[in-house]
mmCIF file of the C-alpha atoms, coordinates in Angstrom:
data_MODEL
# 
_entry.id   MODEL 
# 
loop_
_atom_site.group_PDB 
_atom_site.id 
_atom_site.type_symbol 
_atom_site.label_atom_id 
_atom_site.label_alt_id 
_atom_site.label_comp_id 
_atom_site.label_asym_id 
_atom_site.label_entity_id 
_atom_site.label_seq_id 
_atom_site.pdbx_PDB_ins_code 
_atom_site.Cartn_x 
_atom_site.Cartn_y 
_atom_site.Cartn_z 
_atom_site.occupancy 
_atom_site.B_iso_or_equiv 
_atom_site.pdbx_formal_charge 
_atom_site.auth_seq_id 
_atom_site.auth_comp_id 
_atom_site.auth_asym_id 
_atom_site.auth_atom_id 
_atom_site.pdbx_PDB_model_num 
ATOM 1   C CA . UNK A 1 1   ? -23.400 46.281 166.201 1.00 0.00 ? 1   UNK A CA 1 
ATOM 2   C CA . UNK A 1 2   ? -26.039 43.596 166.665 1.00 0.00 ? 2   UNK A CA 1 
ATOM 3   C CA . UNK A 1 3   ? -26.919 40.144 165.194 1.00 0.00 ? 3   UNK A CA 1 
ATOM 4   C CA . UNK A 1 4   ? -29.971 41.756 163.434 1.00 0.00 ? 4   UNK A CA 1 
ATOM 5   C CA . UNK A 1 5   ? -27.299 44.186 161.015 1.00 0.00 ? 5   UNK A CA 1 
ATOM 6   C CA . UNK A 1 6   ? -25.731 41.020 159.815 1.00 0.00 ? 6   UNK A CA 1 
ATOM 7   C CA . UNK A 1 7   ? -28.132 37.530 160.160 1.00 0.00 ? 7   UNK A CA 1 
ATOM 8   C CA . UNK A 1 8   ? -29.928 36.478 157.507 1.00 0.00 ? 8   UNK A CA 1 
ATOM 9   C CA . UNK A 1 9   ? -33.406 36.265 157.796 1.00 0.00 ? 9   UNK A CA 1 
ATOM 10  C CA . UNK A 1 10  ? -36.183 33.854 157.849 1.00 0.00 ? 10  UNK A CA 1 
ATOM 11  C CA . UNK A 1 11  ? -33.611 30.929 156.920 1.00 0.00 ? 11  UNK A CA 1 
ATOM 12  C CA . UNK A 1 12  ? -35.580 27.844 155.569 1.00 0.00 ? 12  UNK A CA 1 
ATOM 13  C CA . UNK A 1 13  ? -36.046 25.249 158.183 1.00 0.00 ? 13  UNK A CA 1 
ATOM 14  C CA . UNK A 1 14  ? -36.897 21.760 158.498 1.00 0.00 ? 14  UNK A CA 1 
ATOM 15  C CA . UNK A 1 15  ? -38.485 19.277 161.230 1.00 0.00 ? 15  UNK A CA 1 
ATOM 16  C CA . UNK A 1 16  ? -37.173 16.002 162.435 1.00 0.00 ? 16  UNK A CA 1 
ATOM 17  C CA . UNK A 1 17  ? -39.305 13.771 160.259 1.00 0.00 ? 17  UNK A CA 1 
ATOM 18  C CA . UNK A 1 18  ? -38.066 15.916 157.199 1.00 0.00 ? 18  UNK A CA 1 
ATOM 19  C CA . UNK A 1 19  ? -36.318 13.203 154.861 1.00 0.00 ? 19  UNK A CA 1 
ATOM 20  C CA . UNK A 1 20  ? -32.577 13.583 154.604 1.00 0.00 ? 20  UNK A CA 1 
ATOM 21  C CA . UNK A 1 21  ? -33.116 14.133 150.619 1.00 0.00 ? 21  UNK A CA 1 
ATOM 22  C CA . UNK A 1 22  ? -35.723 17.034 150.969 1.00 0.00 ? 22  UNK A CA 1 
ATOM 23  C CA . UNK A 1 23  ? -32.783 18.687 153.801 1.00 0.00 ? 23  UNK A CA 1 
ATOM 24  C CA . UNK A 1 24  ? -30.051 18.647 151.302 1.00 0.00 ? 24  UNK A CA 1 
ATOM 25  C CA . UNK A 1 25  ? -32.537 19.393 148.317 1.00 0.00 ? 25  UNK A CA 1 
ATOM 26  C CA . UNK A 1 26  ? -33.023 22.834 150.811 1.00 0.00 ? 26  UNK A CA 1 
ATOM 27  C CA . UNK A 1 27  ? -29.694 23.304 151.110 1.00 0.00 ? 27  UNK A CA 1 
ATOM 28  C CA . UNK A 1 28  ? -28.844 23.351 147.424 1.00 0.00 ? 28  UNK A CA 1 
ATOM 29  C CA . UNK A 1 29  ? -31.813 25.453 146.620 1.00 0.00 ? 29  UNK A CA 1 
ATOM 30  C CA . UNK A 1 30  ? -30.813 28.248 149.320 1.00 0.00 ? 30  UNK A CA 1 
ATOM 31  C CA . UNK A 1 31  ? -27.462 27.639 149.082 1.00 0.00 ? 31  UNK A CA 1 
ATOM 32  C CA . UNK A 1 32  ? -26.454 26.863 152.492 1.00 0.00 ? 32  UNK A CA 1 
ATOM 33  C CA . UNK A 1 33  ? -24.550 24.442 154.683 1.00 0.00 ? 33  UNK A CA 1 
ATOM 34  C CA . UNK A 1 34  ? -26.834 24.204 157.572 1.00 0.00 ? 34  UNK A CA 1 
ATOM 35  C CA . UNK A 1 35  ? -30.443 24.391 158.251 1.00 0.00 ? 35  UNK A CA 1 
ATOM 36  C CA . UNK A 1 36  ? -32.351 24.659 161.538 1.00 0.00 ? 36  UNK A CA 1 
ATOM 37  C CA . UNK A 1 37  ? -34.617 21.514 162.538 1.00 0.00 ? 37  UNK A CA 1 
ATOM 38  C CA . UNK A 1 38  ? -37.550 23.129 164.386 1.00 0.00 ? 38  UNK A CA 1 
ATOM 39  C CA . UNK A 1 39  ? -40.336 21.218 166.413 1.00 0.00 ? 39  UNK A CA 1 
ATOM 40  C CA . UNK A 1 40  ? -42.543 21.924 164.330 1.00 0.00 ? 40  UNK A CA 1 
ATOM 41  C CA . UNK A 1 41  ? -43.317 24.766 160.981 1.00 0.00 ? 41  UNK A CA 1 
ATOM 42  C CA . UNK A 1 42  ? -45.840 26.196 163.258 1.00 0.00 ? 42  UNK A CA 1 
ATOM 43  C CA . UNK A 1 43  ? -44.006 27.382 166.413 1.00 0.00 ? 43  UNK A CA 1 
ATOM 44  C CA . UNK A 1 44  ? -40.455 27.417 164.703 1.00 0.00 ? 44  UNK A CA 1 
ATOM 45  C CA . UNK A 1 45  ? -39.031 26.535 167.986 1.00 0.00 ? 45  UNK A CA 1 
ATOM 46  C CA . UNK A 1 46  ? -35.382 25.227 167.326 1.00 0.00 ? 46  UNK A CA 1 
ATOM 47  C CA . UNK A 1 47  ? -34.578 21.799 168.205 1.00 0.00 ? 47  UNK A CA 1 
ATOM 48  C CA . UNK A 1 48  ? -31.376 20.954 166.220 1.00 0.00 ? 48  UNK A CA 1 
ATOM 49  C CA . UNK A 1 49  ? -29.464 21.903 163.156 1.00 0.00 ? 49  UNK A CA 1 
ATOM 50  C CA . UNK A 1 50  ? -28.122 19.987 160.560 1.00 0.00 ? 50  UNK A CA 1 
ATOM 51  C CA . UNK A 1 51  ? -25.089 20.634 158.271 1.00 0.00 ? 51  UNK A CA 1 
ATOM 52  C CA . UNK A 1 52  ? -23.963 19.535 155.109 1.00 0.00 ? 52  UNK A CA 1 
ATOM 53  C CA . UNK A 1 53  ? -20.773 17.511 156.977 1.00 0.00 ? 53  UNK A CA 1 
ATOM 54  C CA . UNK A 1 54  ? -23.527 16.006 159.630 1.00 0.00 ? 54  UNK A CA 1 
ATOM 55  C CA . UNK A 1 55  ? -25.243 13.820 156.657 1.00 0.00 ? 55  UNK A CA 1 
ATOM 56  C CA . UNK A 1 56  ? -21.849 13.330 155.099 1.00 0.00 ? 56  UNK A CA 1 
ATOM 57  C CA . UNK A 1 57  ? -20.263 11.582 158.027 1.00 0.00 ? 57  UNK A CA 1 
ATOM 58  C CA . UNK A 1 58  ? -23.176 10.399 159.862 1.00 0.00 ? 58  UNK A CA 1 
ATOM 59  C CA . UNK A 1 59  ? -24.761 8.630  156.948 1.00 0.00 ? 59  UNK A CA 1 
ATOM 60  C CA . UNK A 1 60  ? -22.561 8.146  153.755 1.00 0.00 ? 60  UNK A CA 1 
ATOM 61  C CA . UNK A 1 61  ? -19.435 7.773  155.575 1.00 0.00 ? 61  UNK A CA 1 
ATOM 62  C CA . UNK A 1 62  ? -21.118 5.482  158.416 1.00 0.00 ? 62  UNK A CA 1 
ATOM 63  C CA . UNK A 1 63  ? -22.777 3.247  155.898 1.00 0.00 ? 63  UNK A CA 1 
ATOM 64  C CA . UNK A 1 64  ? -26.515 4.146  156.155 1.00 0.00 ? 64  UNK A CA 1 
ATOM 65  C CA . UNK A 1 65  ? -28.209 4.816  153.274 1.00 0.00 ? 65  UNK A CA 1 
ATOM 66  C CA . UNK A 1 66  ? -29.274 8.729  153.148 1.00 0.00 ? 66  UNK A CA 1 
ATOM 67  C CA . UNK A 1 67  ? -32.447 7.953  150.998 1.00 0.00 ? 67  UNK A CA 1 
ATOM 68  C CA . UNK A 1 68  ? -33.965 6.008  153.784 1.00 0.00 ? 68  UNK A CA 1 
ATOM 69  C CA . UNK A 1 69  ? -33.252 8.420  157.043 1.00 0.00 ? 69  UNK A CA 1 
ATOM 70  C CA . UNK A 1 70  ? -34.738 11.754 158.044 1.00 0.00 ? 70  UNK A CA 1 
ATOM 71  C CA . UNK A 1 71  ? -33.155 14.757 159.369 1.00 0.00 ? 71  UNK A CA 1 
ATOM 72  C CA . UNK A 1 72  ? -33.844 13.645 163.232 1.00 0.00 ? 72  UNK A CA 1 
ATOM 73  C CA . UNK A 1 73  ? -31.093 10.793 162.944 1.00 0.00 ? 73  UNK A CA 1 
ATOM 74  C CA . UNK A 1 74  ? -28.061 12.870 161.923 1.00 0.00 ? 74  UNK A CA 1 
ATOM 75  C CA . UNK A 1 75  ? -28.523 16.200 163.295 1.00 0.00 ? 75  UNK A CA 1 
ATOM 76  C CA . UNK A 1 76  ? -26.753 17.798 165.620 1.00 0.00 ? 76  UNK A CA 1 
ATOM 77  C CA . UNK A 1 77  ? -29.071 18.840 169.076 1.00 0.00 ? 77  UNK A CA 1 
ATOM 78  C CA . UNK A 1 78  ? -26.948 21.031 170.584 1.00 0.00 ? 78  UNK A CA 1 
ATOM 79  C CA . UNK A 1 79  ? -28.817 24.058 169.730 1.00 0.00 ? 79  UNK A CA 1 
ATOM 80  C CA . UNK A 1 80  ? -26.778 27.337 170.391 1.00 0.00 ? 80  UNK A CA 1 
ATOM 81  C CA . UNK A 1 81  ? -29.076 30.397 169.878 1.00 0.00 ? 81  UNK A CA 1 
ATOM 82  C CA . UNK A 1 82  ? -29.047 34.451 169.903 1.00 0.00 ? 82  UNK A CA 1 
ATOM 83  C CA . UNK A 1 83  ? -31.677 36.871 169.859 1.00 0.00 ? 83  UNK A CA 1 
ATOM 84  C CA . UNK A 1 84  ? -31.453 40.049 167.069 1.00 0.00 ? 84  UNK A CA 1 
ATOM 85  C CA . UNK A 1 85  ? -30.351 42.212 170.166 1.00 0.00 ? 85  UNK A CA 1 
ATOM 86  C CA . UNK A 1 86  ? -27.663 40.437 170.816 1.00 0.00 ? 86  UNK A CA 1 
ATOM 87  C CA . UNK A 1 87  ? -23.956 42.277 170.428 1.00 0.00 ? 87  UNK A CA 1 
ATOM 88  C CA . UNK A 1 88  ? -22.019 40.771 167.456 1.00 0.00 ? 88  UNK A CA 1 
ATOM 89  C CA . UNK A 1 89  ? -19.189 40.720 170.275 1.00 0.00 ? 89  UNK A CA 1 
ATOM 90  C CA . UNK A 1 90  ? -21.577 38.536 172.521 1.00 0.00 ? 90  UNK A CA 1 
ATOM 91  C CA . UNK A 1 91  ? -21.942 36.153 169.641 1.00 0.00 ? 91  UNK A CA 1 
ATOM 92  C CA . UNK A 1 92  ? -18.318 36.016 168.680 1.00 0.00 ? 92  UNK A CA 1 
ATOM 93  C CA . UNK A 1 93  ? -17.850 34.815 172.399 1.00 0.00 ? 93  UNK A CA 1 
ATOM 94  C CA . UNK A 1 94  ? -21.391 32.174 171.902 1.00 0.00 ? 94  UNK A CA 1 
ATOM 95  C CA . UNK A 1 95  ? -19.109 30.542 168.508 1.00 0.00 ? 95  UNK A CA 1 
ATOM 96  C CA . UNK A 1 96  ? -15.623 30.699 169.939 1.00 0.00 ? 96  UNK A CA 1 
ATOM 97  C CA . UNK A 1 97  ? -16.702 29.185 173.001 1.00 0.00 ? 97  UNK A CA 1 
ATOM 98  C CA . UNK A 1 98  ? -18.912 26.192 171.675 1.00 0.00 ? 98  UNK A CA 1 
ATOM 99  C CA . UNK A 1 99  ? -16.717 25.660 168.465 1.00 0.00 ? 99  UNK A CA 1 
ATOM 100 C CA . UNK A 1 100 ? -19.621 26.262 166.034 1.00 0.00 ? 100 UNK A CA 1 
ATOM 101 C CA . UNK A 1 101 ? -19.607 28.136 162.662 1.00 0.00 ? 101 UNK A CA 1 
ATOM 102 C CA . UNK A 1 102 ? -23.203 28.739 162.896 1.00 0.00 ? 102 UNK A CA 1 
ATOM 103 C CA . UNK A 1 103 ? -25.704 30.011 165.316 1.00 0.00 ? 103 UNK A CA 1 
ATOM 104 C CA . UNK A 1 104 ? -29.547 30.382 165.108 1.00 0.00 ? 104 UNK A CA 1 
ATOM 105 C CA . UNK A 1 105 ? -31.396 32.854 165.667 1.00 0.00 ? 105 UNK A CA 1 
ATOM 106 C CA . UNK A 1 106 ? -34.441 33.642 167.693 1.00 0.00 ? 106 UNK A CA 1 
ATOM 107 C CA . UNK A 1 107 ? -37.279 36.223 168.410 1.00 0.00 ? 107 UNK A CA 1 
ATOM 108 C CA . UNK A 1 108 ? -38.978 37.072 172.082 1.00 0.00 ? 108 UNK A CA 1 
ATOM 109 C CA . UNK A 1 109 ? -41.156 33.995 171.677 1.00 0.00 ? 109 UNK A CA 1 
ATOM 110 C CA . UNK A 1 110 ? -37.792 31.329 170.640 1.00 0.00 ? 110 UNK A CA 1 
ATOM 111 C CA . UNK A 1 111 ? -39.017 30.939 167.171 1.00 0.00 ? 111 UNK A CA 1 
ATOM 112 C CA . UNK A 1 112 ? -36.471 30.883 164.731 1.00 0.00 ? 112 UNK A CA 1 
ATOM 113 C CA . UNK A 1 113 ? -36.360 33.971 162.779 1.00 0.00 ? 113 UNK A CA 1 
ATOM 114 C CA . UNK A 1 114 ? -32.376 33.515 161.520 1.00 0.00 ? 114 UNK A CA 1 
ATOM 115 C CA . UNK A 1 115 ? -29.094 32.425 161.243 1.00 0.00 ? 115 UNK A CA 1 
ATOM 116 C CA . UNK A 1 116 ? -25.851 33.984 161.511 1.00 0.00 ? 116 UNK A CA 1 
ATOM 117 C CA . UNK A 1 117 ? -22.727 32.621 159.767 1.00 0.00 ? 117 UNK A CA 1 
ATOM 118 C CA . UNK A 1 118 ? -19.069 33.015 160.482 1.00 0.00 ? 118 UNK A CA 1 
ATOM 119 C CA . UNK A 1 119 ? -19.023 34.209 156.739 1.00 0.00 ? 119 UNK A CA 1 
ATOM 120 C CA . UNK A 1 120 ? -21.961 36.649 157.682 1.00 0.00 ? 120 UNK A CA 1 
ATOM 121 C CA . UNK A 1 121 ? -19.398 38.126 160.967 1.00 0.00 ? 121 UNK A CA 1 
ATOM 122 C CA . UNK A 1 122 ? -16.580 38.291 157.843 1.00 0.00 ? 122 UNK A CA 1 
ATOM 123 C CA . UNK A 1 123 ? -18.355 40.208 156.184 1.00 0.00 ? 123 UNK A CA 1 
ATOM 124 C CA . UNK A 1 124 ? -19.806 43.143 158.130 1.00 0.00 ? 124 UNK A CA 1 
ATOM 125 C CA . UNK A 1 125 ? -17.092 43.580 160.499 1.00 0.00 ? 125 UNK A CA 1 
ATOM 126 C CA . UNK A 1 126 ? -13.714 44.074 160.968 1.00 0.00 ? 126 UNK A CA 1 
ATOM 127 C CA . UNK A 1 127 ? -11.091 42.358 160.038 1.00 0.00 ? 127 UNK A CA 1 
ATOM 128 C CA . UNK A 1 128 ? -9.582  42.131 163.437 1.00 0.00 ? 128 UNK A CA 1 
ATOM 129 C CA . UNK A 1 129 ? -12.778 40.370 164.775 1.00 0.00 ? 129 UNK A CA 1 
ATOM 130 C CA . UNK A 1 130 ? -12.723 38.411 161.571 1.00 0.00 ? 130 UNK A CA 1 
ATOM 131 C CA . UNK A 1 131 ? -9.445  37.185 162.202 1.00 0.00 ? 131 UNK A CA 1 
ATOM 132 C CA . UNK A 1 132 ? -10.093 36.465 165.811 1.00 0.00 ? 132 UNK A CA 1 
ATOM 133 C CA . UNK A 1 133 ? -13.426 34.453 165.295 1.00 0.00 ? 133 UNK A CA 1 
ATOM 134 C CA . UNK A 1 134 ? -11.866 32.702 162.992 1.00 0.00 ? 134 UNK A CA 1 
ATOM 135 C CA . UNK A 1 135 ? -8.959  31.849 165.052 1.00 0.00 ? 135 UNK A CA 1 
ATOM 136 C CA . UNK A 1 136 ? -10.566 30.763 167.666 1.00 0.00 ? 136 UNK A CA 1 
ATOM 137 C CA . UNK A 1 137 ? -12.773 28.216 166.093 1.00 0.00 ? 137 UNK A CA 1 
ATOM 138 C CA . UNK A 1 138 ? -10.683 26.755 163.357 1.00 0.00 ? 138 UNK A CA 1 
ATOM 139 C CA . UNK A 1 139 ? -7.949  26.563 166.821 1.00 0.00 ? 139 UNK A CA 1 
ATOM 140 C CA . UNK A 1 140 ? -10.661 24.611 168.845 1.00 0.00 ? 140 UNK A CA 1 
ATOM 141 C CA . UNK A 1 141 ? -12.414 22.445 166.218 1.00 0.00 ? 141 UNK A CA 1 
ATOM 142 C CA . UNK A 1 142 ? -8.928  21.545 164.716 1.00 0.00 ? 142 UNK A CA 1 
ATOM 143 C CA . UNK A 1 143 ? -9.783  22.497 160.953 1.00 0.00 ? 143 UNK A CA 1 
# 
């Protein structure tokens, strides 16, 4: 199986200089935790994500005020990506290793063209490999 059978497609995206309020306004409306942060709408090339917990602890829970920051101060830049050819097993090993729930993906020219979720691996594949992904990051990431 590959990451095309189970990633969902053309997520919505955001830049750096995308207010924190528009980001979580996307979030809501696509219902989603995470959304990539790309250089720019144009080339779609992935430069950071940003969750849901990410402006929770980085803004409300460090003091700032959300309605005055954009989506470059709190994401997260460690940008951990996949390609629609890549084996689901391959990407189980990408998550487990790097402790992440979530992982972009991107086409031949590293634009981002989706995102696959640990929910996304639960559903289309066994429960073995469900169990073990699972495992492995909930082991490393401590929750």
């Amino acid at each position: 199986m590959q990451v095309r059978e189970i990633m969902t497609e053309n997520p919505a995206c955001c830049t750096t200089t995308t207010s924190l309020q528009e980001t979580a306004r996307m979030m809501v409306d696509c219902d989603c935790g995470a959304i990539p942060v790309v250089e720019n709408m144009e080339n779609k090339k992935p430069v950071g994500i940003i969750t849901d917990r990410d402006i929770t602890i980085r803004t409300i829970a460090a003091g700032k005020n959300p309605m005055q920051m954009v989506t470059g101060e709190v994401m997260t830049t460690d940008v951990v990506t996949v390609t629609p050819d890549t084996p689901v097993e391959e990407l189980v090993e990408k998550m487990s290793g790097n402790q992440i729930r979530r992982v972009i993906v991107v086409d031949e020219n590293g634009a981002c063209c989706g995102m696959v979720a640990q929910a996304d691996i639960a559903l289309d594949t066994t429960a073995h490999k469900t169990a073990e992904v699972v495992e492995e990051v909930s082991k490393a990431s401590g929750g």
